[in-house]
Biopython code that builds the backbone (N, CA, C, O; Angstrom):
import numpy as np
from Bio.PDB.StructureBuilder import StructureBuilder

atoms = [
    (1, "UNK", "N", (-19.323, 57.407, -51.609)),
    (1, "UNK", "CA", (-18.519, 56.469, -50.861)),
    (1, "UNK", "C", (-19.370, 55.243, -50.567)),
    (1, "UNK", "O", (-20.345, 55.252, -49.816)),
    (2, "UNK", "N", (-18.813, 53.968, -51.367)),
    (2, "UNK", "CA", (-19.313, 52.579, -50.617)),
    (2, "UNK", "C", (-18.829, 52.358, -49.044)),
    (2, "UNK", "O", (-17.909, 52.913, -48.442)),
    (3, "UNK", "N", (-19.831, 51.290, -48.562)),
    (3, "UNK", "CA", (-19.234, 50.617, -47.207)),
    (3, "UNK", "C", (-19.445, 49.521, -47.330)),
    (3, "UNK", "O", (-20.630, 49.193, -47.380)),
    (4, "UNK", "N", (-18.561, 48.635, -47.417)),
    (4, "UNK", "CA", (-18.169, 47.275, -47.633)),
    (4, "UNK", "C", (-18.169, 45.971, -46.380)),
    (4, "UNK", "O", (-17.941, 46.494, -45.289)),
    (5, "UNK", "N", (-18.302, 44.924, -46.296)),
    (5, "UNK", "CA", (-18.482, 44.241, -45.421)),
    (5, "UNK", "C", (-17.453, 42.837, -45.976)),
    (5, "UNK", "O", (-17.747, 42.361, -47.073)),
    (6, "UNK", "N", (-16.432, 42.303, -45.302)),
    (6, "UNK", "CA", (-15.479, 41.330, -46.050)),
    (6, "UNK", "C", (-15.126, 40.412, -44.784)),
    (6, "UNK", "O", (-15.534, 40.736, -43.669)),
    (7, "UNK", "N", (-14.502, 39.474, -44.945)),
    (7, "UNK", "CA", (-14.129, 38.919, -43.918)),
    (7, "UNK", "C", (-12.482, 38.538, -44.217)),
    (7, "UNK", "O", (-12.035, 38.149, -45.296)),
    (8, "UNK", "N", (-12.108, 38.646, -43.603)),
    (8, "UNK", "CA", (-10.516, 38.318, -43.902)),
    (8, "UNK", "C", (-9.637, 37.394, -43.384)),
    (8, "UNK", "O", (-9.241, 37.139, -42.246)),
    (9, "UNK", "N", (-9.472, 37.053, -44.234)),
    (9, "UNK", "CA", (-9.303, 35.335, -43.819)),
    (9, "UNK", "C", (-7.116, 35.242, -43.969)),
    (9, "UNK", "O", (-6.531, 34.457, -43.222)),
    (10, "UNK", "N", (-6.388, 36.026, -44.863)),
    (10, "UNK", "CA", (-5.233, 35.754, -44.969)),
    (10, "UNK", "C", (-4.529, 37.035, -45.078)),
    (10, "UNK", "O", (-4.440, 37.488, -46.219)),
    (11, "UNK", "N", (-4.066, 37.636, -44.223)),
    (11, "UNK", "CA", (-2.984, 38.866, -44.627)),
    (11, "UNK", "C", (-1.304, 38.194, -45.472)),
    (11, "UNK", "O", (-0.423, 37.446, -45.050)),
    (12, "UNK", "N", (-1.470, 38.801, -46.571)),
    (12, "UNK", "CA", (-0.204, 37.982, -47.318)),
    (12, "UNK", "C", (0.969, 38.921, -47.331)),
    (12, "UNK", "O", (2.049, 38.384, -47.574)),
    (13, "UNK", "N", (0.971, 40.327, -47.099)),
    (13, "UNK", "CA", (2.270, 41.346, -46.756)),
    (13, "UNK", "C", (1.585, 42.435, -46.316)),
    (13, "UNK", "O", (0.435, 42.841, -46.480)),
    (14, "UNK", "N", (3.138, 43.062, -45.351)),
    (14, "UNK", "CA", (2.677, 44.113, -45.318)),
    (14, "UNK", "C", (3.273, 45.121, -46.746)),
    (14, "UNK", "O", (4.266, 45.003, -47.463)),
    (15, "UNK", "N", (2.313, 45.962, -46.725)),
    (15, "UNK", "CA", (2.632, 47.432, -47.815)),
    (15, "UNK", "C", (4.073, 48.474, -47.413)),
    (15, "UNK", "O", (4.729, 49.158, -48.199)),
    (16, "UNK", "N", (4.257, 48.312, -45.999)),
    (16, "UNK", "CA", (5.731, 48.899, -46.103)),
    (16, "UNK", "C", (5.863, 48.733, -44.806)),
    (16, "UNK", "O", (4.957, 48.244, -44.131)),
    (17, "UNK", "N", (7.641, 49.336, -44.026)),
    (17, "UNK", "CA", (8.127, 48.853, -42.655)),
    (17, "UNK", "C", (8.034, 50.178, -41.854)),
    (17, "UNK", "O", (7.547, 50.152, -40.724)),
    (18, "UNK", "N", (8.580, 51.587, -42.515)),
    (18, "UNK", "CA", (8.477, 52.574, -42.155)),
    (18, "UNK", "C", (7.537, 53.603, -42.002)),
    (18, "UNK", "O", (7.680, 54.158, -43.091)),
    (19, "UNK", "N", (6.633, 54.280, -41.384)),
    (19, "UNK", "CA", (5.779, 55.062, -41.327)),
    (19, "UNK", "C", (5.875, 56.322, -40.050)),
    (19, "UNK", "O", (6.899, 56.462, -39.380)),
    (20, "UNK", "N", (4.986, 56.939, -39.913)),
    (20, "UNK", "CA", (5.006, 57.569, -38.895)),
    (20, "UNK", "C", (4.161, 57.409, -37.799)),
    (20, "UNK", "O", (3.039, 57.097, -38.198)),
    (21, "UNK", "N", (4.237, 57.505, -36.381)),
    (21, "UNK", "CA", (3.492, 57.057, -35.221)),
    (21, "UNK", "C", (2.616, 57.203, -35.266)),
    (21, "UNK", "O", (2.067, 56.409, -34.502)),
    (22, "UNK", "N", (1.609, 58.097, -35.965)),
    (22, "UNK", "CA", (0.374, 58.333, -36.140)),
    (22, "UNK", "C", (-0.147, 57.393, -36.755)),
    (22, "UNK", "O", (0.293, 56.958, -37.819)),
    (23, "UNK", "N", (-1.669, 56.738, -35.857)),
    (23, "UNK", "CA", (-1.836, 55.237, -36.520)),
    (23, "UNK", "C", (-2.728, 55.647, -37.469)),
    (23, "UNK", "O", (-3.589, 54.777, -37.599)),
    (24, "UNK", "N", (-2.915, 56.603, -38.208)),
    (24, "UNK", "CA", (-3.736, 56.841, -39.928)),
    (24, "UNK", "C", (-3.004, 56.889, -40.414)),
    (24, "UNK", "O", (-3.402, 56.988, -41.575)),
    (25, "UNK", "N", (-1.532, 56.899, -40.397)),
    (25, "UNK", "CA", (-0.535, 56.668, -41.652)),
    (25, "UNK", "C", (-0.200, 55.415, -41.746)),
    (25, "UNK", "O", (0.282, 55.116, -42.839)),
    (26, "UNK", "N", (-0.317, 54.309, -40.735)),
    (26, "UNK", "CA", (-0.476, 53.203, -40.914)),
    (26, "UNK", "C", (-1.223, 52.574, -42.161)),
    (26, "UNK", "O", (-2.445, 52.681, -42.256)),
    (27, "UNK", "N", (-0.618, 52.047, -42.925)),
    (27, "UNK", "CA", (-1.258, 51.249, -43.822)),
    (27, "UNK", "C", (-0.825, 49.541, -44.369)),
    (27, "UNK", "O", (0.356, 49.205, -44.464)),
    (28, "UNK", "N", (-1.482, 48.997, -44.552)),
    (28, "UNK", "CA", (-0.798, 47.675, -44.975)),
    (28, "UNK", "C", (-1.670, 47.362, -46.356)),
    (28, "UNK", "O", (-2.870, 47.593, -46.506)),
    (29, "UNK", "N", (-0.682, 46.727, -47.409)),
    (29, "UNK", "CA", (-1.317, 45.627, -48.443)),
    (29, "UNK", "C", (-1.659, 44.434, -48.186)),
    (29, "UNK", "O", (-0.847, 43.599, -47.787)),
    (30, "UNK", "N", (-2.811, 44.208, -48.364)),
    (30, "UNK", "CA", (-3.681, 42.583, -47.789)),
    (30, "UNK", "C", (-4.396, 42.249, -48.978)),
    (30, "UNK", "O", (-4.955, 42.982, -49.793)),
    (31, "UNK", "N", (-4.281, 41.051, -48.931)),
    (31, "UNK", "CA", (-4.889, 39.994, -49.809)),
    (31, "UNK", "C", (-6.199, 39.785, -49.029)),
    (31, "UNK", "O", (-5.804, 39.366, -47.941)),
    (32, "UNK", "N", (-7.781, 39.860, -48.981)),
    (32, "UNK", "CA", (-8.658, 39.452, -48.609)),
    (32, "UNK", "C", (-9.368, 38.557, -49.495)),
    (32, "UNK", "O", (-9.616, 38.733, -50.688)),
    (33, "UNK", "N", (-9.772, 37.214, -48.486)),
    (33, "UNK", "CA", (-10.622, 36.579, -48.926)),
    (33, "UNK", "C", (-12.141, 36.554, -48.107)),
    (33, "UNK", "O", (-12.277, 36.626, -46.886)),
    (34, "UNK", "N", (-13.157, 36.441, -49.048)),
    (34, "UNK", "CA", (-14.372, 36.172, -48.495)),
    (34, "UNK", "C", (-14.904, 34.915, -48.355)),
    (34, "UNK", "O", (-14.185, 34.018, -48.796)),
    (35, "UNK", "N", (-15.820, 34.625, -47.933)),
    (35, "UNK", "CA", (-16.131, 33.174, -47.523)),
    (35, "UNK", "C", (-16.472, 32.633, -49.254)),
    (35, "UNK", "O", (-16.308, 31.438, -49.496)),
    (36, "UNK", "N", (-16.789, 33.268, -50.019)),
    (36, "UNK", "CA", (-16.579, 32.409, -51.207)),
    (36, "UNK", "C", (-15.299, 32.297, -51.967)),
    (36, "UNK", "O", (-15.237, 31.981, -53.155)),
    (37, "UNK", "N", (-14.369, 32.554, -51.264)),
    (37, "UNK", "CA", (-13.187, 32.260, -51.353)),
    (37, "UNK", "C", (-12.355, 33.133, -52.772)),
    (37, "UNK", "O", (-11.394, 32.649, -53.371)),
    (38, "UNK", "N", (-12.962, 34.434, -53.087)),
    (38, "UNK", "CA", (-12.733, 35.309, -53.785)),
    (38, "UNK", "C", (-11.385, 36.343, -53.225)),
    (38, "UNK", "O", (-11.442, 36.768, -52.071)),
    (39, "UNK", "N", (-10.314, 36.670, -54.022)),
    (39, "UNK", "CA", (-9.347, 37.760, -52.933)),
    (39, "UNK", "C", (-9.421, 38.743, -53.770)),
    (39, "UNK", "O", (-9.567, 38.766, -54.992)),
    (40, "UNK", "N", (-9.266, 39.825, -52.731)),
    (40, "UNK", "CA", (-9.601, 41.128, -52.539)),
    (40, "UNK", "C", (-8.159, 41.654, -52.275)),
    (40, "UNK", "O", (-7.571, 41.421, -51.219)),
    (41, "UNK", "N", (-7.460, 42.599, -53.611)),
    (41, "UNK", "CA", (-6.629, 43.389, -52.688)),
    (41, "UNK", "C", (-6.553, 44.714, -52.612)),
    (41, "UNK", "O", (-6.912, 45.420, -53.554)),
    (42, "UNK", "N", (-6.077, 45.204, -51.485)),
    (42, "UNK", "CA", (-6.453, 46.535, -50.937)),
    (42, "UNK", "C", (-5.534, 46.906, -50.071)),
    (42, "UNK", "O", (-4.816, 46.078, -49.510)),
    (43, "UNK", "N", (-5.441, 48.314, -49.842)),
    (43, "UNK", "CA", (-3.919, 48.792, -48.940)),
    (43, "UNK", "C", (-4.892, 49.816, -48.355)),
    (43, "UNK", "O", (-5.389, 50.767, -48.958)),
    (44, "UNK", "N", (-5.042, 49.536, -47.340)),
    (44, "UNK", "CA", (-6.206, 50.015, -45.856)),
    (44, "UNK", "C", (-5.444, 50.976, -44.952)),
    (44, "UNK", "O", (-4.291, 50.868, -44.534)),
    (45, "UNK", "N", (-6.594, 52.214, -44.680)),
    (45, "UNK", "CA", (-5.648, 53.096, -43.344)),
    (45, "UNK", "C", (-6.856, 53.581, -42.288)),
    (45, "UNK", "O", (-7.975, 53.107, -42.479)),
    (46, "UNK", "N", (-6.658, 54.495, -41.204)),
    (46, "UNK", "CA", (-7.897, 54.413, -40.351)),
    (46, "UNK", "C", (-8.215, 55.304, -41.256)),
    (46, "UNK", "O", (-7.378, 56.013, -41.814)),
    (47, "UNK", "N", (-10.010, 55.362, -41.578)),
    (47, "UNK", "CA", (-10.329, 56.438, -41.747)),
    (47, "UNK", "C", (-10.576, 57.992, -40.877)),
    (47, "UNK", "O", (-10.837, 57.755, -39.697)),
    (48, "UNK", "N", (-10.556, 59.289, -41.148)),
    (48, "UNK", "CA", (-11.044, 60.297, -40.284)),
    (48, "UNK", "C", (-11.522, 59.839, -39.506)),
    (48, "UNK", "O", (-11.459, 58.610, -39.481)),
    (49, "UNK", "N", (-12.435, 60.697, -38.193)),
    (49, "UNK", "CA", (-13.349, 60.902, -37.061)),
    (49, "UNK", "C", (-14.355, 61.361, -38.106)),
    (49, "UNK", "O", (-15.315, 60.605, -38.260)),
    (50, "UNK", "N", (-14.297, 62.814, -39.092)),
    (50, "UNK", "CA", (-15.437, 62.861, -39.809)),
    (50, "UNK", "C", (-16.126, 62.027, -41.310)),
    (50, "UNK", "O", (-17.066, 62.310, -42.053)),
    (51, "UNK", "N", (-15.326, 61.122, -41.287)),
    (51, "UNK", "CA", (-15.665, 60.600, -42.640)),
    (51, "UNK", "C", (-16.699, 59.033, -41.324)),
    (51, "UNK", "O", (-17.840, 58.642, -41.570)),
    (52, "UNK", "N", (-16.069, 58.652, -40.431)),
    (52, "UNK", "CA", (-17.273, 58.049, -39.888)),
    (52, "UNK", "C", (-18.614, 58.436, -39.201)),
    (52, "UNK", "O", (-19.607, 57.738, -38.994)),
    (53, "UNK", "N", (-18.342, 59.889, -38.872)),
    (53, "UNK", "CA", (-19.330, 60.486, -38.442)),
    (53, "UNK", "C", (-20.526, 60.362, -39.314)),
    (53, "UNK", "O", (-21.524, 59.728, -38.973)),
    (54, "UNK", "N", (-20.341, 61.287, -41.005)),
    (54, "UNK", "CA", (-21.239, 61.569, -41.967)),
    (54, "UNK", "C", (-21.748, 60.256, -41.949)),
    (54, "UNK", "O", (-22.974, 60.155, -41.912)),
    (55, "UNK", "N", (-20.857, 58.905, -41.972)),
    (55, "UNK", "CA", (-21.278, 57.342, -42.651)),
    (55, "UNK", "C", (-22.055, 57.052, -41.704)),
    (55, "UNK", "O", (-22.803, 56.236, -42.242)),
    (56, "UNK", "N", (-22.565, 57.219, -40.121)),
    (56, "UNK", "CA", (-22.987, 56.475, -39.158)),
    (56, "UNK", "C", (-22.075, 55.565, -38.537)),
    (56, "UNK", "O", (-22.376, 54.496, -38.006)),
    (57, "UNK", "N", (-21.269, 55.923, -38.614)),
    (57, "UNK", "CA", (-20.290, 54.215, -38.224)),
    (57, "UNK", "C", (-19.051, 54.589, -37.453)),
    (57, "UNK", "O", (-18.317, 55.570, -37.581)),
    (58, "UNK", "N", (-18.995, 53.556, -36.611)),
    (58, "UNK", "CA", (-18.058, 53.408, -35.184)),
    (58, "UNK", "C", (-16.690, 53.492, -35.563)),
    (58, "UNK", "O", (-15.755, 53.918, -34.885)),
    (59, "UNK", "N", (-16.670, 52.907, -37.062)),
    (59, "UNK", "CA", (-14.986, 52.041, -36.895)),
    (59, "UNK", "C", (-15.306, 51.626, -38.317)),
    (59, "UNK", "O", (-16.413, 51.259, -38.710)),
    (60, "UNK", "N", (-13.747, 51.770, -39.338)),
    (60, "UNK", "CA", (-13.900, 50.702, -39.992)),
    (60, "UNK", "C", (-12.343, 50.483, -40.395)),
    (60, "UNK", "O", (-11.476, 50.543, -39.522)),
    (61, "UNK", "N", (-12.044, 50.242, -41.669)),
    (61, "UNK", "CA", (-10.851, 50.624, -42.491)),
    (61, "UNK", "C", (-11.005, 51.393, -44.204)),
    (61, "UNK", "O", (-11.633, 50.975, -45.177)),
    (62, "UNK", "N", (-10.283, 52.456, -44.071)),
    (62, "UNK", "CA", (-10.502, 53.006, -45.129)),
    (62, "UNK", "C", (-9.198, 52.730, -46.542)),
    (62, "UNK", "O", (-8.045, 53.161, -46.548)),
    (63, "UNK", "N", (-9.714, 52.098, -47.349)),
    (63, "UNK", "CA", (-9.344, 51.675, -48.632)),
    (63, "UNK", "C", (-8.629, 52.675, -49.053)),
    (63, "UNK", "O", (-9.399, 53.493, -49.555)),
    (64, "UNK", "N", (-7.009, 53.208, -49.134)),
    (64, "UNK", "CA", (-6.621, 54.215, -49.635)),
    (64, "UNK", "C", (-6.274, 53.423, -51.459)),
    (64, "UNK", "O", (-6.514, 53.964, -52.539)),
    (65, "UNK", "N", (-5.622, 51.943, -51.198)),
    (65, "UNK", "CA", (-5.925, 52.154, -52.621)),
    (65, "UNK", "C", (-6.186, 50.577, -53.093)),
    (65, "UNK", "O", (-5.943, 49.712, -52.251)),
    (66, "UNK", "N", (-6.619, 50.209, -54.267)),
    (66, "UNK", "CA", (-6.944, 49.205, -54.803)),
    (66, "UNK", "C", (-6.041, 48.507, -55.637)),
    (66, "UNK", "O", (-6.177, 48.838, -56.815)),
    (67, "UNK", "N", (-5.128, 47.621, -55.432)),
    (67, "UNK", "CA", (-4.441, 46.756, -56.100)),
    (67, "UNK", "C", (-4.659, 46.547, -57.655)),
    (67, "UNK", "O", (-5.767, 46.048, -57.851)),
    (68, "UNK", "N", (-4.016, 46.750, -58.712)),
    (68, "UNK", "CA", (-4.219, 46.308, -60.143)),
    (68, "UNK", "C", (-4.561, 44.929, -59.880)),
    (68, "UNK", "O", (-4.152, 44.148, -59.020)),
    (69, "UNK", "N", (-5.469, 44.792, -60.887)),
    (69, "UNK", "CA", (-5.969, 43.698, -61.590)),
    (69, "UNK", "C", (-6.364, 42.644, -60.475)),
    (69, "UNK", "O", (-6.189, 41.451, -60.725)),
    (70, "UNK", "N", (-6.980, 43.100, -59.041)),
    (70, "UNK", "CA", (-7.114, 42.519, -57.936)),
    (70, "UNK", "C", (-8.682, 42.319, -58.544)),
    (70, "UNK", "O", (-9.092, 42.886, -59.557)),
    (71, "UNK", "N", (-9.733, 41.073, -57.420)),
    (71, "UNK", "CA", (-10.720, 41.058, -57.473)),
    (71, "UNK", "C", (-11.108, 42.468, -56.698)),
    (71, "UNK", "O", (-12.269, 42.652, -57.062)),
    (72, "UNK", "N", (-10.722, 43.637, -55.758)),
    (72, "UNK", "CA", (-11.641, 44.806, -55.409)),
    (72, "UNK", "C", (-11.871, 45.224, -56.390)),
    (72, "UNK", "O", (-12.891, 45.885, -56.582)),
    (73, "UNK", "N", (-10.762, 44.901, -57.556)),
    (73, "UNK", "CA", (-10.857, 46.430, -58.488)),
    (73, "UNK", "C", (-12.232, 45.675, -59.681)),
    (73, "UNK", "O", (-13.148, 46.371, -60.117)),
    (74, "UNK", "N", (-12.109, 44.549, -59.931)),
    (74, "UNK", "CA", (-13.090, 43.833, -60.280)),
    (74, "UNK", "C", (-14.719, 44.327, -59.756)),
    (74, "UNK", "O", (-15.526, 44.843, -60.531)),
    (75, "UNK", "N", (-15.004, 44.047, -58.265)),
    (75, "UNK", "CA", (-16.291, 44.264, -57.685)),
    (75, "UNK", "C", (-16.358, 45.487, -57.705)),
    (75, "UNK", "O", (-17.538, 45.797, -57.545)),
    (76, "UNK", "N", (-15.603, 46.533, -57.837)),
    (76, "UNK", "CA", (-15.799, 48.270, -57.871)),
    (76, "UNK", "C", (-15.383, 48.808, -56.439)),
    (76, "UNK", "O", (-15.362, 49.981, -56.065)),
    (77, "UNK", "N", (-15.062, 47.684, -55.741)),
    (77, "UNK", "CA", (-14.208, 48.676, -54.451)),
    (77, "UNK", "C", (-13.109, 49.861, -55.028)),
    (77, "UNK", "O", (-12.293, 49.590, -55.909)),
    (78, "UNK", "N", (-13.210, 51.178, -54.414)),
    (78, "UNK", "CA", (-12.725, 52.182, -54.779)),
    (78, "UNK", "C", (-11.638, 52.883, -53.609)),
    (78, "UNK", "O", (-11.655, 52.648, -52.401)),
    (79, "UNK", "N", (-10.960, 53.551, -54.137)),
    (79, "UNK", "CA", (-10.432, 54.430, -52.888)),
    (79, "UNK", "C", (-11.291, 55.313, -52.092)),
    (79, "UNK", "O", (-12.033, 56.117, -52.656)),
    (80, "UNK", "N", (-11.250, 55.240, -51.150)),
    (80, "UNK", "CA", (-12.030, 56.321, -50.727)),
    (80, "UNK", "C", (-13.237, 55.257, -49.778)),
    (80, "UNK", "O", (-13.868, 55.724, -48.830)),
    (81, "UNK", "N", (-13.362, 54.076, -50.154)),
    (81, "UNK", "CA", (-14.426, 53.178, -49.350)),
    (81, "UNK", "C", (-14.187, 53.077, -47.913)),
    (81, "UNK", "O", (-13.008, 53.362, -47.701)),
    (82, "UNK", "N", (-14.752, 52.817, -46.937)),
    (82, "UNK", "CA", (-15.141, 51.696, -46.089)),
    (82, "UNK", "C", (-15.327, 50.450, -45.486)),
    (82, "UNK", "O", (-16.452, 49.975, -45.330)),
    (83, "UNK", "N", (-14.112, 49.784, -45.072)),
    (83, "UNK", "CA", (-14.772, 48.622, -44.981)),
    (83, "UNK", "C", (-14.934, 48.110, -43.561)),
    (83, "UNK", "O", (-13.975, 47.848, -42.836)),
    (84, "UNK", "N", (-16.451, 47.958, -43.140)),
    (84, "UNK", "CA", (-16.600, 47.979, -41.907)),
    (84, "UNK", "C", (-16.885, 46.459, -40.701)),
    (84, "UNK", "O", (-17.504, 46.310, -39.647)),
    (85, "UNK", "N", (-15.954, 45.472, -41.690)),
    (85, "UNK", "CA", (-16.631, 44.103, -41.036)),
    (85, "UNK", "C", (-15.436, 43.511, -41.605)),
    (85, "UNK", "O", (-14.983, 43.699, -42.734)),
    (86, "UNK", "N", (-14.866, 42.579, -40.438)),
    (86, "UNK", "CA", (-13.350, 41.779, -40.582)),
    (86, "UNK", "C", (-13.725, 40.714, -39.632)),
    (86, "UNK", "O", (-14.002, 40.807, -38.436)),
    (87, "UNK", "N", (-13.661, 39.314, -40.687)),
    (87, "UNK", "CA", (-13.974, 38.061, -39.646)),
    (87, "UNK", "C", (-15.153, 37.831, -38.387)),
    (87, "UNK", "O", (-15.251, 37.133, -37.378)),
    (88, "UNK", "N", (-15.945, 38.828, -39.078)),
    (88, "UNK", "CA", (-17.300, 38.927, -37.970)),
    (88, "UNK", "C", (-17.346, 40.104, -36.900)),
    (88, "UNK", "O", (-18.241, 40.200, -36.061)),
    (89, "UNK", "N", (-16.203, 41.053, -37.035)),
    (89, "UNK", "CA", (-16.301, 41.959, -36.038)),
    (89, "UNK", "C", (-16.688, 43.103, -36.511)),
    (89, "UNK", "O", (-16.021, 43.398, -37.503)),
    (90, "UNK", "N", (-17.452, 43.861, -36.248)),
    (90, "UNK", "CA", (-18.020, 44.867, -37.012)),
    (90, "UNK", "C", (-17.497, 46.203, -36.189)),
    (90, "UNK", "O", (-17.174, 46.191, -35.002)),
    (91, "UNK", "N", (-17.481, 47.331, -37.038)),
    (91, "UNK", "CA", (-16.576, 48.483, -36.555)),
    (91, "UNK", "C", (-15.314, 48.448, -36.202)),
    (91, "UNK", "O", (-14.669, 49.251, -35.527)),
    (92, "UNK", "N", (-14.904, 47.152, -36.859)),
    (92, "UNK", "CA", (-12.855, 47.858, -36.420)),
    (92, "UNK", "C", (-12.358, 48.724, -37.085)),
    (92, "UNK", "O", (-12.367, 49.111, -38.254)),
    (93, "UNK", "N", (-11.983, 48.936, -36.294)),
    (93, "UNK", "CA", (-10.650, 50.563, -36.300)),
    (93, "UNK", "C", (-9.670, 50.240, -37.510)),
    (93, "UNK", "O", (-9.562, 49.015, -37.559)),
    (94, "UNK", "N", (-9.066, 50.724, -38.303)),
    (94, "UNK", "CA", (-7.844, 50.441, -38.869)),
    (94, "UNK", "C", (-6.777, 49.729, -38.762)),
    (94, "UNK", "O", (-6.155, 49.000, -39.536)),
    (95, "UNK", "N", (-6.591, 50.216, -37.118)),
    (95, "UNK", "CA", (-5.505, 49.660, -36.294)),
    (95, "UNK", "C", (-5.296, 48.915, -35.893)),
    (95, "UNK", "O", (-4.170, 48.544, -35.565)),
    (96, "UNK", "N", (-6.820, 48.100, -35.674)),
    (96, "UNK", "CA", (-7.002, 46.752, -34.717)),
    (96, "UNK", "C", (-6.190, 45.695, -35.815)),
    (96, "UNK", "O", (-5.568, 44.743, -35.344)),
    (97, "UNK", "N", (-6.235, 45.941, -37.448)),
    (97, "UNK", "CA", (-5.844, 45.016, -37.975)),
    (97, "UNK", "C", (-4.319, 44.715, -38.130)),
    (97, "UNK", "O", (-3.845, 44.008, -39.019)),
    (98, "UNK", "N", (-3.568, 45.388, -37.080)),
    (98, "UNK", "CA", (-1.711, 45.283, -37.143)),
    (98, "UNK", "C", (-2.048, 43.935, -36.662)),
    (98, "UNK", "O", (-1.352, 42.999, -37.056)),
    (99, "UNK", "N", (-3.132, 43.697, -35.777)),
    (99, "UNK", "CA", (-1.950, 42.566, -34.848)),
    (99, "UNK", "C", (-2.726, 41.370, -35.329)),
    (99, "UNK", "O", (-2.475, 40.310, -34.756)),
    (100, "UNK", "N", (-3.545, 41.364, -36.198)),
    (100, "UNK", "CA", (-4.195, 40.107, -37.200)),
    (100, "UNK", "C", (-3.735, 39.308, -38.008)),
    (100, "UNK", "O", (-4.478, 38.511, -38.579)),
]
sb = StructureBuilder()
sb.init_structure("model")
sb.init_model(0)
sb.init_chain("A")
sb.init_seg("    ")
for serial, (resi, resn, name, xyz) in enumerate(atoms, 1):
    if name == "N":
        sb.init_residue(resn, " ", resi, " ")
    sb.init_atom(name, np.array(xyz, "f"), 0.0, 1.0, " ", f" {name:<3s}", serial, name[0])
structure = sb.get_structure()
């Protein structure tokens, strides 16, 4: 498992309207850009309690999947990643990113 660091500069949709209250089934499709102005797409959910435990890490969003022919799938972002840095805040939660 990578852990990734991005900054996100434009959410362009969400991935769907319906889910269930549990905020790890939460997921959205986002367009990320980095400060070199590269986009990244990716459909993000919280990760486990133990998948941050093993990593060291507070908080992040976990990459359930990688957009075709997106720049993640380009740089080797995978399912299953980490990404632990959004616009300078380090360790957000999954969740923190609804209201972004």
């Amino acid at each position: 498992m990578k852990v990734y660091s991005v900054i996100v500069w434009l959410i362009l949709a969400l991935f769907a309207q319906c889910f269930s209250a549990d905020q790890r089934d939460i997921e959205k499709r986002m367009v990320l850009k980095s400060g070199r102005g590269i986009s990244l797409g990716v459909v993000i959910t919280n990760p486990e309690a133990e998948d941050l435990q093993k990593n060291k890490l507070e908080g992040g969003a976990l990459v359930k999947k990688v957009l075709d022919d997106s720049e993640a799938e380009r740089i080797g972002i995978e399912e299953g990643d980490i990404i632990v840095r959004f616009a300078a805040k380090f360790g957000v939660p999954g969740q923190a990113l609804q209201s972004e």
